[in-house]
PDB file of N, CA, C and O in Angstrom:
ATOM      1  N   UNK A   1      97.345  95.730 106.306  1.00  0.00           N
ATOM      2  CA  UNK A   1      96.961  96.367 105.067  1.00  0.00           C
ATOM      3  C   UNK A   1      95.656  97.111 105.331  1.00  0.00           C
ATOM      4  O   UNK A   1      94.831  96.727 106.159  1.00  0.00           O
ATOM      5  N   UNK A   2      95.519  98.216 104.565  1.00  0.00           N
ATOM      6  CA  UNK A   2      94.484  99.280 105.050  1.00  0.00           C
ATOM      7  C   UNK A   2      93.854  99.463 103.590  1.00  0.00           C
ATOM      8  O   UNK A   2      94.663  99.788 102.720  1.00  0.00           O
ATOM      9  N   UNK A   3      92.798  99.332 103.285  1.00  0.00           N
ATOM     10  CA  UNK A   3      92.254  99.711 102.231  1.00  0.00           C
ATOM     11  C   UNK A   3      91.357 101.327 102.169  1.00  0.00           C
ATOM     12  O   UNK A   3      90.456 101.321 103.008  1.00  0.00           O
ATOM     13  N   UNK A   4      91.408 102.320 101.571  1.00  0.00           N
ATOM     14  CA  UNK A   4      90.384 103.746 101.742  1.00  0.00           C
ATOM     15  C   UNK A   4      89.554 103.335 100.833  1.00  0.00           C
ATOM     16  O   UNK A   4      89.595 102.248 100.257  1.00  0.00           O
ATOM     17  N   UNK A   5      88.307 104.724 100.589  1.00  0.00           N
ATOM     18  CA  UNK A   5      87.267 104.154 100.148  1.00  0.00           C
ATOM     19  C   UNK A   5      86.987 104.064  98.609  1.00  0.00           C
ATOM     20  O   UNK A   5      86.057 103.663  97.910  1.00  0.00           O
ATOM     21  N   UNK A   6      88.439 104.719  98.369  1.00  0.00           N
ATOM     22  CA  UNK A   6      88.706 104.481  96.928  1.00  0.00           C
ATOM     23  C   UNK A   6      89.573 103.813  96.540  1.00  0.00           C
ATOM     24  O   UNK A   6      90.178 104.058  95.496  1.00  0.00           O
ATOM     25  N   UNK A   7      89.837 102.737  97.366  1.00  0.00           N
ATOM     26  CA  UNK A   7      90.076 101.135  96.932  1.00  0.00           C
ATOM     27  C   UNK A   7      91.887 101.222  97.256  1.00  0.00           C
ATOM     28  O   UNK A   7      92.469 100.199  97.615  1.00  0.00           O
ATOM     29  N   UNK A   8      92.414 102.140  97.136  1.00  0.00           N
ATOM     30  CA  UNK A   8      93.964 102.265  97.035  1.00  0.00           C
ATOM     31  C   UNK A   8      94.401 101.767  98.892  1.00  0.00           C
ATOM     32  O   UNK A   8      94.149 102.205 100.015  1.00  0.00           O
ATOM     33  N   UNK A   9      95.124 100.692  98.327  1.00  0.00           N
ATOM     34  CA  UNK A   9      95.425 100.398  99.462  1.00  0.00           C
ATOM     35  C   UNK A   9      97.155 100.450 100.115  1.00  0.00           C
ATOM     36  O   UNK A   9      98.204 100.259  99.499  1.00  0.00           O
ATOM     37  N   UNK A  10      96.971 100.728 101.341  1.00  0.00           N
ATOM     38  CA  UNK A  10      98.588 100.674 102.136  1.00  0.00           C
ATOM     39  C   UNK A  10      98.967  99.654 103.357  1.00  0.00           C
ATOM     40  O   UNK A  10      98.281  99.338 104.329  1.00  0.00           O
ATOM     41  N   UNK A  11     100.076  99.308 103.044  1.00  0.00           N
ATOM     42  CA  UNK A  11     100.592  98.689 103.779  1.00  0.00           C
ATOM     43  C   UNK A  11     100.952  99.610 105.045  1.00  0.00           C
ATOM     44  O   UNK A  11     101.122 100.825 105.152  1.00  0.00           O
ATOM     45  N   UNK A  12     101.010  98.338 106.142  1.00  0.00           N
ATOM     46  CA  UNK A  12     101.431  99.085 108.028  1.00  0.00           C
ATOM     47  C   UNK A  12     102.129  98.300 108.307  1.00  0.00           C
ATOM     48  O   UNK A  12     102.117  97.148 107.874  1.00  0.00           O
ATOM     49  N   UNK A  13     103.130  98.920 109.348  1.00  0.00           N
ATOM     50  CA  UNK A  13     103.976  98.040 110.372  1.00  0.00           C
ATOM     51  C   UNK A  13     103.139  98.541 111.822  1.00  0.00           C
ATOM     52  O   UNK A  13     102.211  99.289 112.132  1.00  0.00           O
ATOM     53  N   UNK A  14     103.917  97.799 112.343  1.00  0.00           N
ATOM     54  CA  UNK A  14     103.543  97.768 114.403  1.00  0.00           C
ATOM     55  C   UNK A  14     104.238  99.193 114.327  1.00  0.00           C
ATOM     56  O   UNK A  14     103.458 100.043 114.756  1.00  0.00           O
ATOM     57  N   UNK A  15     105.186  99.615 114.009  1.00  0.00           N
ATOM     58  CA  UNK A  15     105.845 100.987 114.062  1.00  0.00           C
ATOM     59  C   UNK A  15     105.129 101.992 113.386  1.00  0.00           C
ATOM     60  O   UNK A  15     105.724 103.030 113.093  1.00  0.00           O
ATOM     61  N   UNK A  16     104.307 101.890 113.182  1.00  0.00           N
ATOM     62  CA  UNK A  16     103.260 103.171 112.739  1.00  0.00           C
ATOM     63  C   UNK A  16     103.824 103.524 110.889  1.00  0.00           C
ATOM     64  O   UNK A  16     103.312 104.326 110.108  1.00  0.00           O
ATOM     65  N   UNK A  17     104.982 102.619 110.659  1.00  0.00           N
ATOM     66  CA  UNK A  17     105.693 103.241 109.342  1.00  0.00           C
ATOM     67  C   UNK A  17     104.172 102.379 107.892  1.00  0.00           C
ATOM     68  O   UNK A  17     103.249 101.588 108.087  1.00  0.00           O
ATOM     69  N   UNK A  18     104.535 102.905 106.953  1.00  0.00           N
ATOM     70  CA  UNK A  18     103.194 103.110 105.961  1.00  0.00           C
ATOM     71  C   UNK A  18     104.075 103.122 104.722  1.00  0.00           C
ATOM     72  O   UNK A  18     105.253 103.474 104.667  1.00  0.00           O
ATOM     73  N   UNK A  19     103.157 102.595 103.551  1.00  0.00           N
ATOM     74  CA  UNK A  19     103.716 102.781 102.453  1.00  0.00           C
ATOM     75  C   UNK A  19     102.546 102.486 101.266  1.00  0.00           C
ATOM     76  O   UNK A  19     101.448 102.145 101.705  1.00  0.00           O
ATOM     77  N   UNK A  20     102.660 102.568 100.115  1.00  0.00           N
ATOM     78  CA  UNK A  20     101.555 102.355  98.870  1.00  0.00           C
ATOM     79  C   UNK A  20     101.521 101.151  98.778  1.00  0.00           C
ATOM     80  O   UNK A  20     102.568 100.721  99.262  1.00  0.00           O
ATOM     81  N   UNK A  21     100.710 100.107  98.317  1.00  0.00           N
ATOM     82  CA  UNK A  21     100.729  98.883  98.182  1.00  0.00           C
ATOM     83  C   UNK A  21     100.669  99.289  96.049  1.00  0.00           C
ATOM     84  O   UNK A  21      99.880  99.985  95.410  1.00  0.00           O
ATOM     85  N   UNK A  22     101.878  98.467  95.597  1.00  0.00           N
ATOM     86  CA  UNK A  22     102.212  99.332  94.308  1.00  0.00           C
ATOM     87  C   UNK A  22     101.627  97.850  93.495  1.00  0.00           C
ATOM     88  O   UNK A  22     101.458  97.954  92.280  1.00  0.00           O
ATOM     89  N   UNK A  23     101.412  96.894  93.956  1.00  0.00           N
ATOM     90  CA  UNK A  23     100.450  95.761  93.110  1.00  0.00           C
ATOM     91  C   UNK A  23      99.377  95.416  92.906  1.00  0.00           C
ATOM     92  O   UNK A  23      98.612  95.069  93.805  1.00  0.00           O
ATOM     93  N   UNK A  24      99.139  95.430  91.910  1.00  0.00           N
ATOM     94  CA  UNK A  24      97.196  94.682  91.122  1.00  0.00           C
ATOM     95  C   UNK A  24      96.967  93.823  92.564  1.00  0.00           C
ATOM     96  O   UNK A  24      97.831  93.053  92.984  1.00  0.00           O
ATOM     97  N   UNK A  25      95.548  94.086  93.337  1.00  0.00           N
ATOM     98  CA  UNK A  25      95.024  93.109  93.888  1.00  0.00           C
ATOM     99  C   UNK A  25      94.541  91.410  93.620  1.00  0.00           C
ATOM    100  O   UNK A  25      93.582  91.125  92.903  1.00  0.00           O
ATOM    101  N   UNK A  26      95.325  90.455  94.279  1.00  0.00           N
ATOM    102  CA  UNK A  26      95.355  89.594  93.552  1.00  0.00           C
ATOM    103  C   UNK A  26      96.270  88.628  92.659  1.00  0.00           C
ATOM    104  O   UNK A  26      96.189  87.472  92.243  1.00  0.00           O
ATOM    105  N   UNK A  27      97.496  90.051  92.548  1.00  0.00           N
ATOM    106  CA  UNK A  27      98.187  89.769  91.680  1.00  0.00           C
ATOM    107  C   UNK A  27      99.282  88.210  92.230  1.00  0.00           C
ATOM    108  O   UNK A  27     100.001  87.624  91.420  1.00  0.00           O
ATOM    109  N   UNK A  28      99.167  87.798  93.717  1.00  0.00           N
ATOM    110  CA  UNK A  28     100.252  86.827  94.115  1.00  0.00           C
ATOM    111  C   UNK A  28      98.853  86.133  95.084  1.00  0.00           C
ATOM    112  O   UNK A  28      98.899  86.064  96.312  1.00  0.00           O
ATOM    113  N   UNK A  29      97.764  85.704  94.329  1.00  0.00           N
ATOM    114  CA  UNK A  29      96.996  84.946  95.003  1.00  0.00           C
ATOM    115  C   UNK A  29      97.398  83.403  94.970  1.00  0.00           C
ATOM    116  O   UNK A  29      96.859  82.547  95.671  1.00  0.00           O
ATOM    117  N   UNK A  30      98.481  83.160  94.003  1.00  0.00           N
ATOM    118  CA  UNK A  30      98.814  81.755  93.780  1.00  0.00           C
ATOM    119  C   UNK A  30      99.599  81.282  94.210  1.00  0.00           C
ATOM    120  O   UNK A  30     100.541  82.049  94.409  1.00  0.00           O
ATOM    121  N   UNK A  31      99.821  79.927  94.624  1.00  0.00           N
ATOM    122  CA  UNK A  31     101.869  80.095  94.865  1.00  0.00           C
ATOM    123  C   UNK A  31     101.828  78.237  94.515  1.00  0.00           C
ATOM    124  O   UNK A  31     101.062  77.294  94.712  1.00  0.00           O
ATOM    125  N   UNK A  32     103.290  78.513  93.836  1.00  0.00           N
ATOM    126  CA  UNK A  32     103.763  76.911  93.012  1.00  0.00           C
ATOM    127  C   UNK A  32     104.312  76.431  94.745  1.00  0.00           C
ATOM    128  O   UNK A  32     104.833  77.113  95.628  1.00  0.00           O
ATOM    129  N   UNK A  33     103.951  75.100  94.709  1.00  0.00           N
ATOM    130  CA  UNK A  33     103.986  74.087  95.638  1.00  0.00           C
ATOM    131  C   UNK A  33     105.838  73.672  95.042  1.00  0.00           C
ATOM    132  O   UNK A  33     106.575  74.046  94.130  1.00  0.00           O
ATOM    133  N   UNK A  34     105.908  72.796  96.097  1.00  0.00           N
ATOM    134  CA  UNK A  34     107.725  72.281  95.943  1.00  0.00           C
ATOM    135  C   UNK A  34     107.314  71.197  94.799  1.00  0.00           C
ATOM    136  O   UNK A  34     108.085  71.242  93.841  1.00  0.00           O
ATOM    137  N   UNK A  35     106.189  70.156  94.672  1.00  0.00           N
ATOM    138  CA  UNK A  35     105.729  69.315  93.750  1.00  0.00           C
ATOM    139  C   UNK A  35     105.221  69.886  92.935  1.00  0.00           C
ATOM    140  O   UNK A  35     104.395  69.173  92.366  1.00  0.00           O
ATOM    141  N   UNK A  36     105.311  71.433  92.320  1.00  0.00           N
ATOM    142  CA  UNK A  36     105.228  71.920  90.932  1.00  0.00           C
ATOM    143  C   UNK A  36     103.303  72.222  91.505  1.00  0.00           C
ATOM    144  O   UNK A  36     102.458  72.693  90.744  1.00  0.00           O
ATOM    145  N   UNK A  37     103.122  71.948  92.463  1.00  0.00           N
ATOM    146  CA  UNK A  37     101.444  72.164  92.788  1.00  0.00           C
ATOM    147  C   UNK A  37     101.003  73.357  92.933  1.00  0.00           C
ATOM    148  O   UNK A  37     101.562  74.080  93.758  1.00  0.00           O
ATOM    149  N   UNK A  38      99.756  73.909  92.071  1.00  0.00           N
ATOM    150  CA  UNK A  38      99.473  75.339  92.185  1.00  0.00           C
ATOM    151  C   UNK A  38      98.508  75.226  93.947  1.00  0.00           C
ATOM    152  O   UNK A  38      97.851  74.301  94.426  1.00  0.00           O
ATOM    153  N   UNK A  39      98.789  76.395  94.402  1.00  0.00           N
ATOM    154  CA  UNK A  39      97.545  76.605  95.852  1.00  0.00           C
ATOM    155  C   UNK A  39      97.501  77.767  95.996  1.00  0.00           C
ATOM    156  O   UNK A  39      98.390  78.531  95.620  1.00  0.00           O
ATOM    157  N   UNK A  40      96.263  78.168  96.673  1.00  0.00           N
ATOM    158  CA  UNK A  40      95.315  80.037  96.950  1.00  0.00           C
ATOM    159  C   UNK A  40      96.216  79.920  98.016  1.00  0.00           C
ATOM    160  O   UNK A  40      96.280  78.973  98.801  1.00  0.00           O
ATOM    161  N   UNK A  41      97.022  81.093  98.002  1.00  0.00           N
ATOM    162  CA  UNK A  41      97.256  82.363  99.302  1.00  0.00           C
ATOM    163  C   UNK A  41      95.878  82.188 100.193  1.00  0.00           C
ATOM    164  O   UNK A  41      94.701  82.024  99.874  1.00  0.00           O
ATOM    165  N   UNK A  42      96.641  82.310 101.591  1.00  0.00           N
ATOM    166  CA  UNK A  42      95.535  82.872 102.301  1.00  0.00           C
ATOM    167  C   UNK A  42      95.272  84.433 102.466  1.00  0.00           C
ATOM    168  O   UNK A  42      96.313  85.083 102.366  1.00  0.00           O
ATOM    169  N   UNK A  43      94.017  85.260 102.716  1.00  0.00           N
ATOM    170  CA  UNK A  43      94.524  86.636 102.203  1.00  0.00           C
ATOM    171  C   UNK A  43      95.347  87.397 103.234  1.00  0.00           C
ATOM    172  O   UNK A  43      95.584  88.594 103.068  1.00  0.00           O
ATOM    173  N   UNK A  44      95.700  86.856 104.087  1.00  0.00           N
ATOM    174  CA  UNK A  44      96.449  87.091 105.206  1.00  0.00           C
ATOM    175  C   UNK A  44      98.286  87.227 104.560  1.00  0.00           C
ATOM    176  O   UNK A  44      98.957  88.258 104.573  1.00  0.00           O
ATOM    177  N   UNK A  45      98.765  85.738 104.004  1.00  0.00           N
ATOM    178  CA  UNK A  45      99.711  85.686 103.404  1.00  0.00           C
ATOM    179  C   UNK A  45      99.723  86.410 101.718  1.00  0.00           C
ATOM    180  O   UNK A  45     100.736  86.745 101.105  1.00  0.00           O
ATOM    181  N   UNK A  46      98.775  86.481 101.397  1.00  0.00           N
ATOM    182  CA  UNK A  46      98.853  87.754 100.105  1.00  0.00           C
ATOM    183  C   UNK A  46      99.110  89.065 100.246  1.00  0.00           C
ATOM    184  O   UNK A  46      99.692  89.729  99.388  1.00  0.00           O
ATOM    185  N   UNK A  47      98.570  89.640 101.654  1.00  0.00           N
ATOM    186  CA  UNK A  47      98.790  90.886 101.881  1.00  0.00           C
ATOM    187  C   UNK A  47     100.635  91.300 102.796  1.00  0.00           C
ATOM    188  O   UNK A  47     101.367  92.279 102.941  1.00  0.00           O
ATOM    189  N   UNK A  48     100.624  90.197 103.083  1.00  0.00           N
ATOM    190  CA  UNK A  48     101.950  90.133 103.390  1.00  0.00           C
ATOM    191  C   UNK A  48     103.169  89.998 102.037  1.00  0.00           C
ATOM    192  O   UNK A  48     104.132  90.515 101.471  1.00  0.00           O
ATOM    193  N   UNK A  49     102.627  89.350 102.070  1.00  0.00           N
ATOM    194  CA  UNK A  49     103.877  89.018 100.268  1.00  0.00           C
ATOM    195  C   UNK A  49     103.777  90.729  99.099  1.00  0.00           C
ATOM    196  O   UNK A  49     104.636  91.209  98.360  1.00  0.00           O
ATOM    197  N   UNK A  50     102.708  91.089  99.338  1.00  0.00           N
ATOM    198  CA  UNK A  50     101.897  92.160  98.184  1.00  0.00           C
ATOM    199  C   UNK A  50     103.072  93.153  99.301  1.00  0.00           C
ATOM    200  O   UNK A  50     104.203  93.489  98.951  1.00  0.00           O
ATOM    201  N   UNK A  51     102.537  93.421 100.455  1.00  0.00           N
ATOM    202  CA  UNK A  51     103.111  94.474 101.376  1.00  0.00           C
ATOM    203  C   UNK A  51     105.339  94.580 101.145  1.00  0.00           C
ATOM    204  O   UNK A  51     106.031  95.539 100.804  1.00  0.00           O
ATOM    205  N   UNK A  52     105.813  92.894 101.594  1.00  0.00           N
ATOM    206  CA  UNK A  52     106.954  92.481 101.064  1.00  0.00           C
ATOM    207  C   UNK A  52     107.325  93.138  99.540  1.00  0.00           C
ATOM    208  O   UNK A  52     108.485  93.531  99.412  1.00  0.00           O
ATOM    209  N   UNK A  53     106.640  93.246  98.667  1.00  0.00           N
ATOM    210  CA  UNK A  53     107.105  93.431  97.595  1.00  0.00           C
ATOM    211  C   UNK A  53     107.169  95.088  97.135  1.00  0.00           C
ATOM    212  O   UNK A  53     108.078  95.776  96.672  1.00  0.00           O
ATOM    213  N   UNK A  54     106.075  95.308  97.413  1.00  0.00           N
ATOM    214  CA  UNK A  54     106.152  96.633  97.375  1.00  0.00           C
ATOM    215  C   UNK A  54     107.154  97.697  98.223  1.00  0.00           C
ATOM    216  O   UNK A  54     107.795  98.646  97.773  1.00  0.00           O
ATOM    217  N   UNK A  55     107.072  97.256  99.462  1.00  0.00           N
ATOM    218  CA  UNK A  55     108.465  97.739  99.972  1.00  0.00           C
ATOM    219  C   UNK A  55     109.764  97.758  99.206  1.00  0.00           C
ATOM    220  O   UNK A  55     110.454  98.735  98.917  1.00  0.00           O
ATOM    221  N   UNK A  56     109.946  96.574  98.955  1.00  0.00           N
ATOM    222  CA  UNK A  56     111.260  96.495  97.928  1.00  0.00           C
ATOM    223  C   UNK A  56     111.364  96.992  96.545  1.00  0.00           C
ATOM    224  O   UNK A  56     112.511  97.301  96.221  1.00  0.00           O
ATOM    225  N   UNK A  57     110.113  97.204  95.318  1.00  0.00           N
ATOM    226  CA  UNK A  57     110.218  97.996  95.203  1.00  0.00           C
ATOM    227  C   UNK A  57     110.235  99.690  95.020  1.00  0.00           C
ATOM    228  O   UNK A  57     110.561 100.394  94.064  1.00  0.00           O
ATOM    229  N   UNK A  58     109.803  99.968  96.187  1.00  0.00           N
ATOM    230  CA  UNK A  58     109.979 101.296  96.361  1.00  0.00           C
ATOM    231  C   UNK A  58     111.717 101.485  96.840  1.00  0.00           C
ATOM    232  O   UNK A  58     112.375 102.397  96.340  1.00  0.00           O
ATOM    233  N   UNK A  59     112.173 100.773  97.581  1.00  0.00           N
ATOM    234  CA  UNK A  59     113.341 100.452  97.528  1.00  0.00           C
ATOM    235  C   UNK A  59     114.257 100.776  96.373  1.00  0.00           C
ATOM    236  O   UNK A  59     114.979 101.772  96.322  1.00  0.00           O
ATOM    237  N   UNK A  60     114.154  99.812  95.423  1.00  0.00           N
ATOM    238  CA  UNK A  60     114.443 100.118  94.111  1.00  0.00           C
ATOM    239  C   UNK A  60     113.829 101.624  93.220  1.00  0.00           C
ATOM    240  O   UNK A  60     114.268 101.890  92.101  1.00  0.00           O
ATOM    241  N   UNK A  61     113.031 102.293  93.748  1.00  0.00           N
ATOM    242  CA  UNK A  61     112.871 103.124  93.039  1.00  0.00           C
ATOM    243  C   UNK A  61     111.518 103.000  92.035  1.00  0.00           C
ATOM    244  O   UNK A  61     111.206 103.906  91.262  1.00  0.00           O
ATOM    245  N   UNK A  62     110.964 102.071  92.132  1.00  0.00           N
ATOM    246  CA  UNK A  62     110.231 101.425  90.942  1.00  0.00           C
ATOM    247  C   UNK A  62     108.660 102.582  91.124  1.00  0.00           C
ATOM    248  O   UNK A  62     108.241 103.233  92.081  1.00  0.00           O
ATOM    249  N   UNK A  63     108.222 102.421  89.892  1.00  0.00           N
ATOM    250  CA  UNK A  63     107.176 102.904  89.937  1.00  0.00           C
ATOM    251  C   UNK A  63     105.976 102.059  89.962  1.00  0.00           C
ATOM    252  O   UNK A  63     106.148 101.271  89.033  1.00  0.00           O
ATOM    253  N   UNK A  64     104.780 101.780  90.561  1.00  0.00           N
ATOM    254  CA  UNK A  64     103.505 101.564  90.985  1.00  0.00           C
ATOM    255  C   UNK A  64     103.124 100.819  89.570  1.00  0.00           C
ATOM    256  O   UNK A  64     103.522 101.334  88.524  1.00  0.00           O
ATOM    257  N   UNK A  65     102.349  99.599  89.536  1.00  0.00           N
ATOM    258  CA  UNK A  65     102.050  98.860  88.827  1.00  0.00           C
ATOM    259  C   UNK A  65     100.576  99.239  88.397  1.00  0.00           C
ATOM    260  O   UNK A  65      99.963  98.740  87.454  1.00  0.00           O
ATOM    261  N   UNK A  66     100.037 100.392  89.422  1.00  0.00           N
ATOM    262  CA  UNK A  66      98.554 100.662  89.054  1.00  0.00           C
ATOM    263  C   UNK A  66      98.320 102.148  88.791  1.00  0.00           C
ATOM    264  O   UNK A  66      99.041 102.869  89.481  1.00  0.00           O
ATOM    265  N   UNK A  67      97.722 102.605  88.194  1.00  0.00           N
ATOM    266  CA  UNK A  67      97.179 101.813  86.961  1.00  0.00           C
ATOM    267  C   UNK A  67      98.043 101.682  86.045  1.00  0.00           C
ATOM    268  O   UNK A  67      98.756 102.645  85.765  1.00  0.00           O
ATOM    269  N   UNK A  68      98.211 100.152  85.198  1.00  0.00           N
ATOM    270  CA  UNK A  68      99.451 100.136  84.196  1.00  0.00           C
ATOM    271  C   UNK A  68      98.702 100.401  82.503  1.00  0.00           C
ATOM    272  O   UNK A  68      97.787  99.834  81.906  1.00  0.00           O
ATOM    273  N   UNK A  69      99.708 101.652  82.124  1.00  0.00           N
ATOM    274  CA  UNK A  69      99.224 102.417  81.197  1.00  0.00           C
ATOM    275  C   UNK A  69      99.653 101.616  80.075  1.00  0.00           C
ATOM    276  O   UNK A  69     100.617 100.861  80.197  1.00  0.00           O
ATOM    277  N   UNK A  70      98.849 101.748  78.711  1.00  0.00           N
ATOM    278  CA  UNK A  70      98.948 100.683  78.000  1.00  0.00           C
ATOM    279  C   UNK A  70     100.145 100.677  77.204  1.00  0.00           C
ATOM    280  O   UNK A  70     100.346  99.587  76.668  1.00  0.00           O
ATOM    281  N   UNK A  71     101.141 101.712  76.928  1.00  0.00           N
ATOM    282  CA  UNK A  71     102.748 101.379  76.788  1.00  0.00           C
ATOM    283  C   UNK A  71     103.699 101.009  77.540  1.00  0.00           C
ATOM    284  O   UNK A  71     104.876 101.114  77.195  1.00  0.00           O
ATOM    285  N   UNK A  72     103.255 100.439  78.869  1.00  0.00           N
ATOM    286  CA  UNK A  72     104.380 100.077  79.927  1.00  0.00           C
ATOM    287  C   UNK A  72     104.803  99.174  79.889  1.00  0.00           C
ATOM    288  O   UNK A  72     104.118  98.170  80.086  1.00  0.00           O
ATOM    289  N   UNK A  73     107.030  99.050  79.437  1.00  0.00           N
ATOM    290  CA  UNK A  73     106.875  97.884  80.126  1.00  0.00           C
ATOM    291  C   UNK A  73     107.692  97.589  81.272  1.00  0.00           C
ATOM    292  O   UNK A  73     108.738  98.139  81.618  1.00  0.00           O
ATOM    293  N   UNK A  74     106.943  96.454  81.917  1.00  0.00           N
ATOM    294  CA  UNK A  74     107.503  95.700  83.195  1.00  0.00           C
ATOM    295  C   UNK A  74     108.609  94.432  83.294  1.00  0.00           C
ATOM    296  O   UNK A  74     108.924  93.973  84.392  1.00  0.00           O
TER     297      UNK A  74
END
């Protein structure tokens, strides 16, 4: 993950391929445990999951979660 200096950040592969990172920073800092237990992402595995998701949907076609304008819904 590559952040510029105006904060918008992109996802990378080893293959040089690139894409928008289309989620709120932060937004999958949590993750439910198998015992219902909340725990912090490491930011290693956030930027992976954030990177995962956004791929898919651009996939789908979807449009970018940022900035979300105040009639949108998701």
């Amino acid at each position: 993950m590559k952040t510029d200096l105006l904060g918008s950040r992109t996802c990378l592969t080893d293959t040089s391929e690139t894409w928008p990172d289309l989620l709120p920073r932060g937004a999958l800092a949590m993750e439910l445990g198998p015992q219902l237990d909340m725990s912090h992402r490491t930011q290693e595995s956030q930027d992976l999951q954030q990177c995962w998701y956004s791929y898919k949907f651009l996939l789908m076609k979807e449009e970018s979660l940022l900035p979300l304008p105040p009639d949108s819904e998701v």
